[in-house]
N, C-alpha and C positions, 0 to 999 in steps of 0.2 A: 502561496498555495503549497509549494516543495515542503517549505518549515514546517508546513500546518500537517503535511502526511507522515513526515520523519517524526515530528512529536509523537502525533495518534501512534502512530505502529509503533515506536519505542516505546511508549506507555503503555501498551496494549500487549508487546511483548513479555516485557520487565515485571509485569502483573504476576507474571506465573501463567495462570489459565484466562482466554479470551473471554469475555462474555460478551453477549449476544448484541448487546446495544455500543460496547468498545471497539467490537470488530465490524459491527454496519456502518460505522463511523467510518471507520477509515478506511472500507471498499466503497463506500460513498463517495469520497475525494475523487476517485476514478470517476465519475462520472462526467461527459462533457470533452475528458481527454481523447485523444486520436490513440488508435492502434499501437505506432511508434511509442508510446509510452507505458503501457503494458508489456512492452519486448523488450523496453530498456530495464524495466524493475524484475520483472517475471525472466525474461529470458524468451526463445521460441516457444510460441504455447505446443505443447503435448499433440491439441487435436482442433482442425480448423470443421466449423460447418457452416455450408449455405444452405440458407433456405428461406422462403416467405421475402426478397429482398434485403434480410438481415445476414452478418457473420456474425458466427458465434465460437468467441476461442478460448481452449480449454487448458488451464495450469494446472498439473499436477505431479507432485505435491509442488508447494511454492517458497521458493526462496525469499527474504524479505533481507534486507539492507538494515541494520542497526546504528545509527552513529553514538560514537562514544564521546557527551558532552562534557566538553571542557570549560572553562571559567576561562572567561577574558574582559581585563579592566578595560570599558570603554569611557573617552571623558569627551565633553563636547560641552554645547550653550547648557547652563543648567545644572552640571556636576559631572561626576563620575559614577559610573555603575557598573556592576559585572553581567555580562550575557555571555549566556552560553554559547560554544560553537563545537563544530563537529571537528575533530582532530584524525581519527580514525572510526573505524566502523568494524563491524562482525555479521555474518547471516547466519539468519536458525531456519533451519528447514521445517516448513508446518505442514503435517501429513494432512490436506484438503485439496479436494479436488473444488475451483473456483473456474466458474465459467462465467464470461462476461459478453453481452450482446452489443454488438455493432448495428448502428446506421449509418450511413454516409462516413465512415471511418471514426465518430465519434461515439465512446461509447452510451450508453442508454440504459443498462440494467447490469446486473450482476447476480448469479447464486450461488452457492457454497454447500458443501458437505463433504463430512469429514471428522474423524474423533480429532483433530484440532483446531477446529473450525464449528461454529454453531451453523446450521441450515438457516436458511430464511423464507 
């Protein structure tokens, strides 16, 4: 699941500009995760709110984690092949404000806006 958000977001970043459906993608992936995982990618969110039985916590702007994939020969039953792996990494700051809604600490929704970030 990590691989599958590192991809999205690097492909999404490396693009140039997000679009709507590269970037629902991969605030998608957040869905299902616990609080702690948004705080580990995001950092402390900006702004916390309760209400209705839900938190709602609020990133802005958002830091995102880049890794910089490297090529590595793996061999095993079957041959050899190259897979990519993370060596190092870099973050781009994306001026949006991303609020993501809590239930029982997992999250459940997500919205966005922002001139680098599409709304939803």
């Amino acid at each position: 699941m990590m691989y599958k958000f590192i991809l999205s977001t690097a492909l999404l970043l490396l693009a140039g500009c997000a679009t709507t459906q590269s970037f629902t993608s991969t605030m998608n992936l957040f869905n299902g995760q616990p609080a702690s995982r948004l705080i580990a990618e995001f950092g402390t969110p900006d702004q916390r709110i309760e209400q209705d039985g839900q938190t709602i916590l609020v990133f802005r702007p958002v830091m995102v984690n880049i890794p910089i994939p490297t090529p590595a020969l793996v061999s095993g039953m079957g041959g050899a092949y190259v897979t990519p792996r993370s060596s190092s990494n870099y973050s781009i700051r994306a001026n949006c404000r991303v609020a993501f809604t809590l239930k029982n600490d997992q999250v459940t929704d997500w919205t966005s806006q922002g001139k680098d970030c599409p709304s939803r």
